[in-house]
C-alpha positions as CSV (number, residue, x, y, z in Angstrom):
1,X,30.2,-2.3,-45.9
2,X,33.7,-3.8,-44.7
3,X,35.3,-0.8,-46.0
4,X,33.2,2.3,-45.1
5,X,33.4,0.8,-41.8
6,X,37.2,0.9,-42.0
7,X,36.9,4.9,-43.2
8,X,34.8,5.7,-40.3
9,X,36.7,4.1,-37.9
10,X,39.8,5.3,-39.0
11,X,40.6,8.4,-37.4
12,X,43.4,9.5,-39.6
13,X,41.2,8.5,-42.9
14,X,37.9,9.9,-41.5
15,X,39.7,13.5,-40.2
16,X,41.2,13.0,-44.4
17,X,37.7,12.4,-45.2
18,X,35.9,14.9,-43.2
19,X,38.7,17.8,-44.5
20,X,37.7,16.7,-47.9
21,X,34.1,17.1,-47.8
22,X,34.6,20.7,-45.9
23,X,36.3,21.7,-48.7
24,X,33.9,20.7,-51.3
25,X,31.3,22.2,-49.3
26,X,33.2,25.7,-49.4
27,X,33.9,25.1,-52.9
28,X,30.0,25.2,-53.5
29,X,29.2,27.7,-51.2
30,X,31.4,30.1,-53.5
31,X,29.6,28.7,-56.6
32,X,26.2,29.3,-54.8
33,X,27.3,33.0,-54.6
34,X,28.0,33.2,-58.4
35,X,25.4,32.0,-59.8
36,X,21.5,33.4,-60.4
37,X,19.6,31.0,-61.9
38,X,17.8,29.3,-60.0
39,X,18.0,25.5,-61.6
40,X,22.1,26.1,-60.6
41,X,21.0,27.6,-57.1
42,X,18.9,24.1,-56.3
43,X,21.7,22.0,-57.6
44,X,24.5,23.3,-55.5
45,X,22.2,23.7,-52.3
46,X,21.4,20.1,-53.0
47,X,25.4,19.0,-53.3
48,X,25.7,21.0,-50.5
49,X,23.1,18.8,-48.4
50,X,24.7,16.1,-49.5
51,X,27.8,16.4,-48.3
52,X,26.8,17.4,-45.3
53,X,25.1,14.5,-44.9
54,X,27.9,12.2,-45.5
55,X,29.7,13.9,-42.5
56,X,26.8,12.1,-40.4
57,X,27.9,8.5,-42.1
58,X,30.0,7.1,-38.9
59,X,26.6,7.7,-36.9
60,X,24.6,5.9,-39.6
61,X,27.3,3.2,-40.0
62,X,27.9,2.6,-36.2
63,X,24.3,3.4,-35.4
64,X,23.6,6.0,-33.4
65,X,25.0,6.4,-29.7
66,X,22.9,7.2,-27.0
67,X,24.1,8.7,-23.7
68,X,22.4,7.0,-20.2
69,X,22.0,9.5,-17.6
């Protein structure tokens, strides 16, 4: 845990991070426009979510943070 912490909180290794996972996410968005079938078509939507979701990982890791108005 000692060490996602360190990637999250890291702003030069998340903004590496971050630039990494937007390009795997174009990558599949390209290979969700090639393809028809639709076992391929659920795959790649579900890599897609994936990543997506690992773009929320320093909210998860430092817990979410709430505004008081």
């Amino acid at each position: 845990t000692m060490q996602i912490k360190r990637l999250v909180n890291d702003k030069i290794l998340w903004d590496s991070f971050l630039e990494e996972v937007d390009t795997r996410i174009v990558f599949a968005q390209k290979q969700l426009e090639q393809r028809i079938e639709p076992a391929e078509l659920h795959r790649i939507q579900g890599e897609i979510k994936a990543l997506r979701s690992l773009k929320q990982l320093r909210d998860k890791v430092n817990g979410a943070r709430t505004e008081m108005i």
